[in-house]
C-alpha positions as CSV (number, residue, x, y, z in Angstrom):
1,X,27.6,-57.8,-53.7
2,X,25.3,-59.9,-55.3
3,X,24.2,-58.6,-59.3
4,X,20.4,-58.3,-60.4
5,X,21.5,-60.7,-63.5
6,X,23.2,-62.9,-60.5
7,X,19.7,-62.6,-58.8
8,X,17.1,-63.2,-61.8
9,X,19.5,-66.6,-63.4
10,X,18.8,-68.1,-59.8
11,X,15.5,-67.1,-60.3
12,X,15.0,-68.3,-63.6
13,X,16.9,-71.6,-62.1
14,X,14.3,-71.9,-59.3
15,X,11.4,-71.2,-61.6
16,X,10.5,-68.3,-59.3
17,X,9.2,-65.2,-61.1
18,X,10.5,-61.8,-59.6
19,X,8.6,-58.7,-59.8
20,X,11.1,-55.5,-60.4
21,X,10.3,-54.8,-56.8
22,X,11.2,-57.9,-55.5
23,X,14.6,-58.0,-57.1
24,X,16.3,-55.4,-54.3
25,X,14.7,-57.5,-51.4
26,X,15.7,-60.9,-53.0
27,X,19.2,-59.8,-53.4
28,X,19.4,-58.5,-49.8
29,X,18.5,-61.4,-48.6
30,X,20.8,-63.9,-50.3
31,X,23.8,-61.6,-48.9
32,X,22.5,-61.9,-45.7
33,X,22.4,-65.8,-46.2
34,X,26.2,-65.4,-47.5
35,X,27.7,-63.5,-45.0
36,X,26.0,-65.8,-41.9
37,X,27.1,-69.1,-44.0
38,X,30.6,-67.4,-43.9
39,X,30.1,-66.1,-40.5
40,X,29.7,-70.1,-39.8
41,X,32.9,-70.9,-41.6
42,X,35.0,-68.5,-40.0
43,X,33.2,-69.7,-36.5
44,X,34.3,-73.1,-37.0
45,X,38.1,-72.1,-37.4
46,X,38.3,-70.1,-34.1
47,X,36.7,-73.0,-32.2
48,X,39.2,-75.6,-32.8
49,X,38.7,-78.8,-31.2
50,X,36.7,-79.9,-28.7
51,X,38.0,-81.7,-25.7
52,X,36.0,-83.8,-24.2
53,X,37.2,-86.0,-20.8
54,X,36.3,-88.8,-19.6
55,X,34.7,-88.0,-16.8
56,X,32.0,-86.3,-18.4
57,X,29.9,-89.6,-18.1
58,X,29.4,-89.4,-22.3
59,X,28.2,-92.8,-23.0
60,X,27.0,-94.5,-26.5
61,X,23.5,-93.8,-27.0
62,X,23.1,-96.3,-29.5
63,X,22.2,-100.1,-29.1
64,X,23.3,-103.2,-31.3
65,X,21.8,-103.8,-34.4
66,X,19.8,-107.3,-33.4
67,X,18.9,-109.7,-36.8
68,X,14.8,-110.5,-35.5
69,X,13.1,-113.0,-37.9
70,X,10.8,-111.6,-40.3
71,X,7.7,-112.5,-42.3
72,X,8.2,-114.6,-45.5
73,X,8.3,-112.7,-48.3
74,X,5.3,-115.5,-49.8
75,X,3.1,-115.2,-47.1
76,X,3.5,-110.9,-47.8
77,X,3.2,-111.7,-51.6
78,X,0.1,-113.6,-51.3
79,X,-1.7,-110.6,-49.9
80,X,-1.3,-108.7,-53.5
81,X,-1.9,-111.9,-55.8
82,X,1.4,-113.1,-55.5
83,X,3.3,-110.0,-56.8
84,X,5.7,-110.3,-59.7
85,X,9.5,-111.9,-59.6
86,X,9.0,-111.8,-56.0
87,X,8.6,-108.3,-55.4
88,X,5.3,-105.7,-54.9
89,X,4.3,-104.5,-58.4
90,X,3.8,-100.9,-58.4
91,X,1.9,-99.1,-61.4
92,X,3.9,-96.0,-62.6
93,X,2.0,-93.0,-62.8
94,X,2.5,-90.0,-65.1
């Protein structure tokens, strides 16, 4: 079981403010997450391994990567006065 100080330090770590009656609710519901997280675990463990034959037709979905030529990087640069060291200059912003 979960304990209110358990439940307000997670609070306080997820800058969430929790009125008194929202203490009980939070704490049920962070078991409930617990116990189907652990349900999870304990599903995987029963399962084991999954077999999977051949003749189930499973084929690779995915294609090979192909190397397409691109734009050069000065004609790009040119459309933001050229950039700076060869790269897009980006103002920070506070």
């Amino acid at each position: 079981m979960i304990s209110r100080e358990e439940i307000l330090n997670i609070a306080n770590l997820s800058k969430l403010y929790l009125d008194e009656s929202e203490i009980e609710n939070v704490g049920k519901e962070i078991e409930g997450m617990i116990k189907f997280a652990n349900e999870i675990n304990n599903l995987g463990e029963s399962v084991g391994e999954i077999e999977i034959a051949e003749e189930d037709n499973i084929k690779n979905a995915f294609h090979e990567d192909k190397i397409e030529k691109s734009y050069d990087r000065s004609e790009i640069l040119k459309n933001v006065d050229g950039g700076r060291d060869g790269f897009f200059y980006v103002k920070k912003f506070n």
